[in-house]
C-alpha positions as a Python dict, from the first residue, in 0.01 Angstrom:
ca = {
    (1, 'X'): (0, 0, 0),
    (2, 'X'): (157, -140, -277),
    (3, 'X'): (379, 177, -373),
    (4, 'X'): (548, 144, -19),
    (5, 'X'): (568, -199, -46),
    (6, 'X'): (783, -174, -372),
    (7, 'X'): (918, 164, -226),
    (8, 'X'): (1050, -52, 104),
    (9, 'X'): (1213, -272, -107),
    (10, 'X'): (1413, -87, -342),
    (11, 'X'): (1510, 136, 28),
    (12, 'X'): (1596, -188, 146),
    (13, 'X'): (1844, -308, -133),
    (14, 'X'): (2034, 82, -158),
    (15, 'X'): (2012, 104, 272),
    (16, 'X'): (2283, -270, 200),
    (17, 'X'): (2474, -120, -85),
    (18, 'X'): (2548, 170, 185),
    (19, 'X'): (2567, -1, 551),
    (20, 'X'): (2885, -103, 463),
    (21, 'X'): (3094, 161, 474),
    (22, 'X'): (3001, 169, 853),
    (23, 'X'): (3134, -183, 888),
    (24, 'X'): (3455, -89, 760),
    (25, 'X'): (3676, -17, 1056),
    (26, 'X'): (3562, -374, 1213),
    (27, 'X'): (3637, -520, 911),
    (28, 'X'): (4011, -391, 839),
    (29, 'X'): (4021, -492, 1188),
    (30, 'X'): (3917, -816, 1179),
    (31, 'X'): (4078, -897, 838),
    (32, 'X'): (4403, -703, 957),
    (33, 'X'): (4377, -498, 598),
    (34, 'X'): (4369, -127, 538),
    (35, 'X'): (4007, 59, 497),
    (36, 'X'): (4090, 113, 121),
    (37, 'X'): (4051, -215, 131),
    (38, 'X'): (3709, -245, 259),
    (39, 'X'): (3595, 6, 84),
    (40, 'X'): (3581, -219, -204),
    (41, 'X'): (3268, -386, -55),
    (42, 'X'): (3110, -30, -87),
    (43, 'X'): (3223, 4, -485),
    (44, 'X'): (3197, -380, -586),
    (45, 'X'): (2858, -290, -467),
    (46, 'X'): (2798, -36, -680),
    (47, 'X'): (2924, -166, -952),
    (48, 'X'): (2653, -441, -901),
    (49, 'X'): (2391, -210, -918),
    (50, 'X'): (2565, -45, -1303),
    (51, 'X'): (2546, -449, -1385),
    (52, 'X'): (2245, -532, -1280),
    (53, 'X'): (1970, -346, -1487),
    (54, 'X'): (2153, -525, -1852),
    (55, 'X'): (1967, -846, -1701),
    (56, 'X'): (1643, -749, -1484),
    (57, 'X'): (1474, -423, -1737),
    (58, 'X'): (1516, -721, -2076),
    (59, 'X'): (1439, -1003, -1818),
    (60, 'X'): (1116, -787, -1706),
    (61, 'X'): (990, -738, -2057),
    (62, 'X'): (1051, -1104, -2162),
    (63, 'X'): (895, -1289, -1830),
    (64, 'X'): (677, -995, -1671),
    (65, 'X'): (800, -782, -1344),
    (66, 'X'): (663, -994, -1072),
    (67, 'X'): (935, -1254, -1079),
    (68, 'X'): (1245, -1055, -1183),
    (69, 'X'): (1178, -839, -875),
    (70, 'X'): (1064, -1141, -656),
    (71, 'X'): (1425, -1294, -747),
    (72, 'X'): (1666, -970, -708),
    (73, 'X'): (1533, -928, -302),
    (74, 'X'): (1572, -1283, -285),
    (75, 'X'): (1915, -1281, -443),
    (76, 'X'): (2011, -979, -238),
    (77, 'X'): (1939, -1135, 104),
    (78, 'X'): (2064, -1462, 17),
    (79, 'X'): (2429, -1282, -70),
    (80, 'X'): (2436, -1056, 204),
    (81, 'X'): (2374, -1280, 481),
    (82, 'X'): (2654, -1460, 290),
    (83, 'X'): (2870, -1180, 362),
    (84, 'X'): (2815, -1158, 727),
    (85, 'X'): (2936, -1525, 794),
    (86, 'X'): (3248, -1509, 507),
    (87, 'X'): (3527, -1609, 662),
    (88, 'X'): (3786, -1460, 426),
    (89, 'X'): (3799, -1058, 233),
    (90, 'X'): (3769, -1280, -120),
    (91, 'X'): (3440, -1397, -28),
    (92, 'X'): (3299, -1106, 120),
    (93, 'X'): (3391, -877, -208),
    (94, 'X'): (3260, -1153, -468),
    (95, 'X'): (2926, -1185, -285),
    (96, 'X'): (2928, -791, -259),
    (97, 'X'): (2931, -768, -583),
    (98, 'X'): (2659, -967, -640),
    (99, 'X'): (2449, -912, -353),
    (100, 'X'): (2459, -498, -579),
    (101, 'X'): (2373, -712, -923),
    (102, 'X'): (2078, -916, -727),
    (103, 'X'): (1961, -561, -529),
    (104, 'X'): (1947, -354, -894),
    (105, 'X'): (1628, -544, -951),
    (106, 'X'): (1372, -317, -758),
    (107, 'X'): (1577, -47, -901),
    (108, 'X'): (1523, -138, -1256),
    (109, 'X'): (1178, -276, -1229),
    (110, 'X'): (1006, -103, -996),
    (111, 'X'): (959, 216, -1227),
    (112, 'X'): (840, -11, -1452),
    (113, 'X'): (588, -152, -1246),
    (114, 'X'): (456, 248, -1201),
    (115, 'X'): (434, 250, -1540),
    (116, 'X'): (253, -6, -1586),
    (117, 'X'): (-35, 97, -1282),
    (118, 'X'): (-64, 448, -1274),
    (119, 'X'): (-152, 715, -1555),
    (120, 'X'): (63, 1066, -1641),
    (121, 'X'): (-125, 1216, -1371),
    (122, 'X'): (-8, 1033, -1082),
    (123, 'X'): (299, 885, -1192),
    (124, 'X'): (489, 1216, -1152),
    (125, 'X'): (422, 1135, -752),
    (126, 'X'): (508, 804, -718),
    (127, 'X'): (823, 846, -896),
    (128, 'X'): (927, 1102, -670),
    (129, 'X'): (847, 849, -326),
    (130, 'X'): (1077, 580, -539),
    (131, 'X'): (1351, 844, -562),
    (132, 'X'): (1365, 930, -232),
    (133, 'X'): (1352, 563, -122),
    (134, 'X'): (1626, 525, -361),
    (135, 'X'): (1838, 826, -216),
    (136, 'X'): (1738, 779, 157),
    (137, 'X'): (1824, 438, 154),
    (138, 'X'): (2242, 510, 150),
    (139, 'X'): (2212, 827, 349),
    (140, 'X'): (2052, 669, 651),
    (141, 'X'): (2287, 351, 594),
    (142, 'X'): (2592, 506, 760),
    (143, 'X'): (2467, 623, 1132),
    (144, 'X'): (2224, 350, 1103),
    (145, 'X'): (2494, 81, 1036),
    (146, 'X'): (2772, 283, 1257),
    (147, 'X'): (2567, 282, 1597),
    (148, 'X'): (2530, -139, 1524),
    (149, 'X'): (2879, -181, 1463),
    (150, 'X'): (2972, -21, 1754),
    (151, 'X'): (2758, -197, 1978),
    (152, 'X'): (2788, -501, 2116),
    (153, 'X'): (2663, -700, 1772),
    (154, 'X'): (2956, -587, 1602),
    (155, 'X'): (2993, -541, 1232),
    (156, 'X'): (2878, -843, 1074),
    (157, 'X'): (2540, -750, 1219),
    (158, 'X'): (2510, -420, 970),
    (159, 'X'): (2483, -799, 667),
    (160, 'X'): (2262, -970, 953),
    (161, 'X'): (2016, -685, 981),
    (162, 'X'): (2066, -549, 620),
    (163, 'X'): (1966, -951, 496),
    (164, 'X'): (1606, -957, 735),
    (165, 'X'): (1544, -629, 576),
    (166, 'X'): (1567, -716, 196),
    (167, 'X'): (1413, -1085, 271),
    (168, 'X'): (1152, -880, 431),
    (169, 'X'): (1120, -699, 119),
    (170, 'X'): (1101, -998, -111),
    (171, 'X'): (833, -1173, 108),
    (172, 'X'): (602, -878, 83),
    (173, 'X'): (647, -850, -274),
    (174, 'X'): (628, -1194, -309),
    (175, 'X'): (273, -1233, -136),
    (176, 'X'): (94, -874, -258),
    (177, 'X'): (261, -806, -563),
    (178, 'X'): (56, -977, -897),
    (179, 'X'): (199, -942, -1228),
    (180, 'X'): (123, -557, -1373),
    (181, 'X'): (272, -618, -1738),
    (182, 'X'): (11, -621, -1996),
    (183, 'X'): (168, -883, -2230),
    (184, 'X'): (222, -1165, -1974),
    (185, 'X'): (-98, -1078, -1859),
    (186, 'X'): (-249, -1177, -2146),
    (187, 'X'): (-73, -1476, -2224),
    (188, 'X'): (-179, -1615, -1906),
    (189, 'X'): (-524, -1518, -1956),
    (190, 'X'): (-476, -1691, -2307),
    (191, 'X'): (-341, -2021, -2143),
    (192, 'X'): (-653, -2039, -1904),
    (193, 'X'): (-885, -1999, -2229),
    (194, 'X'): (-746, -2285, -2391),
    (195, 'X'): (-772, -2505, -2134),
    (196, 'X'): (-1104, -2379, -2041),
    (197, 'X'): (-1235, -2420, -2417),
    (198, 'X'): (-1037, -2672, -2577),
    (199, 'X'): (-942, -2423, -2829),
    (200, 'X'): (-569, -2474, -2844),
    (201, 'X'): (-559, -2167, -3118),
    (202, 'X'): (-608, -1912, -2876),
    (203, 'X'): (-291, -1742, -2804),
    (204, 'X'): (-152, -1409, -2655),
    (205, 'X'): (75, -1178, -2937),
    (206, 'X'): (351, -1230, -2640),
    (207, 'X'): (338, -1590, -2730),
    (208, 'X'): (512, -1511, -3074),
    (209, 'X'): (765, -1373, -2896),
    (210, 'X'): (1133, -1631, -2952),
    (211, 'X'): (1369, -1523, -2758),
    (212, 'X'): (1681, -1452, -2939),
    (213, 'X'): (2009, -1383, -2787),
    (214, 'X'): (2201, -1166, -3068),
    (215, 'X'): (1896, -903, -3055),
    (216, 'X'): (1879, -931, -2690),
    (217, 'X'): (2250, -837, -2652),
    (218, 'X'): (2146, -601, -2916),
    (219, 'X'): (1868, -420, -2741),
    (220, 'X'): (2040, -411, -2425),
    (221, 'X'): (2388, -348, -2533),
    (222, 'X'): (2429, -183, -2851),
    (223, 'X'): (2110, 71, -2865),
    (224, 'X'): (2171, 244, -2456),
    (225, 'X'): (2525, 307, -2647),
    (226, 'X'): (2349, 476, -2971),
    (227, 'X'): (2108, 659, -2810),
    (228, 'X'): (2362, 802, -2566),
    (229, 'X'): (2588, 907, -2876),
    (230, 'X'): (2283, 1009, -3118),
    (231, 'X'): (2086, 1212, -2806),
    (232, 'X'): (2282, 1484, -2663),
    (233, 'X'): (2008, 1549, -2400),
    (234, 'X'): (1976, 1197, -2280),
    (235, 'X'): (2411, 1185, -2259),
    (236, 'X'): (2406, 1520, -2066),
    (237, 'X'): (2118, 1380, -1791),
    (238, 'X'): (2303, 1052, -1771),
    (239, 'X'): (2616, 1213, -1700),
    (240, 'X'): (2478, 1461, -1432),
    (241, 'X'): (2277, 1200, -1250),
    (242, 'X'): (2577, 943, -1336),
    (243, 'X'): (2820, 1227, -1109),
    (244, 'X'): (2559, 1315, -860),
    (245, 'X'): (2511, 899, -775),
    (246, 'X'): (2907, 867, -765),
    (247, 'X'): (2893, 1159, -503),
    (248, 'X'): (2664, 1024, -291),
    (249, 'X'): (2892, 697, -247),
    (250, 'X'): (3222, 920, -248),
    (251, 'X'): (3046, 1087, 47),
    (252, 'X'): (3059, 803, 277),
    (253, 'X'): (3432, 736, 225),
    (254, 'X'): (3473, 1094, 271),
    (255, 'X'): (3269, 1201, 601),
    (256, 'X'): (3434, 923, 837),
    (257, 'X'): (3761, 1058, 690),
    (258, 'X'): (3648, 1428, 846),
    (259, 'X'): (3425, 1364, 1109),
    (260, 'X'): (3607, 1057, 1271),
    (261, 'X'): (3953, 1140, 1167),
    (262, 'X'): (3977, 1514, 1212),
    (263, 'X'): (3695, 1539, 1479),
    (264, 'X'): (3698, 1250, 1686),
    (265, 'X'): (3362, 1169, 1630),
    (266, 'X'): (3272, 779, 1661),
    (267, 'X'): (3126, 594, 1351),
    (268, 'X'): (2770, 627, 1428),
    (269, 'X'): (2772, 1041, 1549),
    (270, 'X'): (2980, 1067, 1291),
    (271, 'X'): (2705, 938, 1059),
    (272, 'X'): (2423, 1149, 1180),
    (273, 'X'): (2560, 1439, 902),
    (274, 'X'): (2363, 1242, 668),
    (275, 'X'): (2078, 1298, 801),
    (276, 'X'): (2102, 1673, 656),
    (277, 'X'): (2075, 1512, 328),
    (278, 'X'): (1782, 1304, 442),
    (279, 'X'): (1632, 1598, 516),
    (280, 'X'): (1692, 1785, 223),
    (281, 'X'): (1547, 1455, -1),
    (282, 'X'): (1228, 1500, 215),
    (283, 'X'): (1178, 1859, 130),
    (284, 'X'): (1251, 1804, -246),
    (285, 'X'): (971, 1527, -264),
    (286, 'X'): (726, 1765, -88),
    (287, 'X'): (780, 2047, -326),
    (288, 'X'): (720, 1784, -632),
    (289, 'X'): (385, 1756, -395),
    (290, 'X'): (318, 2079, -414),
    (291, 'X'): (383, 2146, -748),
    (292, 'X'): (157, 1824, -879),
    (293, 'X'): (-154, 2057, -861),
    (294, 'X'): (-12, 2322, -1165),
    (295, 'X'): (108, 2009, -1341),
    (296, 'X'): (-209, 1812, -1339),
    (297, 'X'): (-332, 2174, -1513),
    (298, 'X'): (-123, 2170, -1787),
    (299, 'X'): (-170, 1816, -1860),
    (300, 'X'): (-554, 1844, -1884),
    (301, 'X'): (-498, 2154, -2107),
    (302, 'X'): (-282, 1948, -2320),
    (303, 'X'): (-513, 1647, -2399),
    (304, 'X'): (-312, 1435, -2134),
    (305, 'X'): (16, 1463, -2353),
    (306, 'X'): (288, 1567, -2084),
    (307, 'X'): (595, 1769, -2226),
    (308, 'X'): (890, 1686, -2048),
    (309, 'X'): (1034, 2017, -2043),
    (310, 'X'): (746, 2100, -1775),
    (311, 'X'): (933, 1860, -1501),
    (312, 'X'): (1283, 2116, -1605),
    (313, 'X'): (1229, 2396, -1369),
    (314, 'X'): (1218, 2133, -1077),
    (315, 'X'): (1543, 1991, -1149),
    (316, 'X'): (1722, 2290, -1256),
    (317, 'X'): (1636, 2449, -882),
    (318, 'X'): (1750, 2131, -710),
    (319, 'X'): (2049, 2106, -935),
    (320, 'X'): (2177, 2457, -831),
    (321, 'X'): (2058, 2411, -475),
    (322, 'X'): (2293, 2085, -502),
    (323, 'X'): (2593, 2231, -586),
    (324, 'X'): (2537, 2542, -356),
    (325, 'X'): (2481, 2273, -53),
    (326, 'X'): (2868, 2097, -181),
    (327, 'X'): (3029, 2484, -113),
    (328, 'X'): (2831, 2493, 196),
}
């Protein structure tokens, strides 16, 4: 239960980033602007989400993941109900923007919360539901979002609904969700000692821990930028996931553009060519399904050491499969 529970929520905070772009037309409307315009509150967004992990993946290590998470859904819903009653475009972009920074939480923590709970044998699995929650999350965004904006609710109600979603989020991770990081863990299980025996020696090795700004901006700032420049593997996957990501969102300025524009579709029919790629996300997690049996093998052959060249056939087929389904 608790993998959908943090699965929901990080679906919850990309399904916002996305539902925008379905609000669009009602907003250029309403705002008498152009729709490059609003597509800002799709990339501000976005741009959030690059933001976000400097703070919440550092903030998680110093302070455990329970509350980082906790406060990004909380964050996120606060900002984008904030955006459905702005009265002006400069609010709506600024709380956007942070509305993305807030909603990178589940996506920076949550994998670490798998780490923390499940072994090499099942995390392979639960990675893949995250993923998909990650990537299924903006695809269903645009009918979803389209068919509310052009109902009676209008677009403000694609924040409205997008808000009770990620608040729903936070209070279920709020309520089932104990701290999973070893560390904090132990220093409160340290704290309750020394109350318990009067001992006020007994401490956690967490408790040494001073938090220093310099090697914090150091860790978080300076090393991702050496390891990208030292390890050519780790620059080449960054860049490909990097462009795929940056696809995905180009995709939703691009399909109203040929499905509204050039075929008269409305925004919500126009939307349902998403669901293709739904589709497609769905059948990529059930081949990592299928596939879990052959790596569980190899694993116990290899004293429980994965190699990560055995997860490189998978992504090599979807990668080709990818840019065969672009032509398409």
């Amino acid at each position: 239960m608790l993998v959908c529970i943090l699965c929901y929520g990080t679906f919850a905070g990309s399904f916002t980033s996305a539902v925008f772009s379905a609000a669009i037309p009602g907003f250029s409307e309403e705002f008498n602007t152009s729709t490059e315009i609003g597509s800002l509150g799709v990339a501000l967004y976005v741009l959030g989400f690059a933001a976000g992990p400097t703070i919440w993946a550092p903030g998680s290590e110093l302070i455990g993941r329970r509350w980082p998470l906790s406060l990004g859904l909380f964050g996120c819903a606060i900002f984008t109900i904030a955006c459905a009653v702005a009265k002006d475009i400069q609010t709506i972009m600024i709380c956007r923007f942070f509305g993305g920074l807030f909603s990178a939480s589940p996506i920076s923590v949550v994998p670490a919360v798998f780490a923390d709970l499940f072994n090499n044998t099942q995390r392979g699995v639960v990675m893949s539901i995250f993923c998909m929650a990650v990537f299924i999350g903006p695809f269903s965004a645009p009918f979803v979002g389209g068919f509310i904006a052009m109902s009676s609710l209008g677009w403000r109600w694609t924040m409205y609904i997008s808000a009770i979603m990620v608040f729903l989020g936070f209070v279920l991770v709020f309520v089932f969700l104990d701290e999973t990081y070893a560390p904090v863990i132990l220093v409160r299980k340290a704290a309750t000692l020394r109350r318990q025996t009067r001992n006020w020696g007994i401490h956690a090795k967490q408790d040494e821990v001073e938090v220093d700004l310099a090697e914090l901006l150091r860790n978080n700032f300076a090393r991702p930028v050496v390891m990208l420049a030292t390890e050519p593997i780790l620059l080449l996957v960054s860049l490909y996931i990097s462009f795929v990501y940056g696809l995905i969102y180009a995709l939703l300025g691009a399909y109203p553009v040929v499905f509204q524009g050039v075929y008269g579709m409305s925004t919500g029919v126009g939307g349902l060519a998403f669901v293709g790629l739904i589709i497609g996300e769905l059948l990529g997690g059930v081949y990592i399904l299928l596939i879990q049996g052959s790596y569980k093998k190899k694993l116990a052959e290899n004293g429980d050491k994965p190699i990560p060249e055995w997860r490189l056939a998978p992504a090599i087929i979807g990668a080709v499969l990818f840019a065969g389904g672009l032509f398409w």
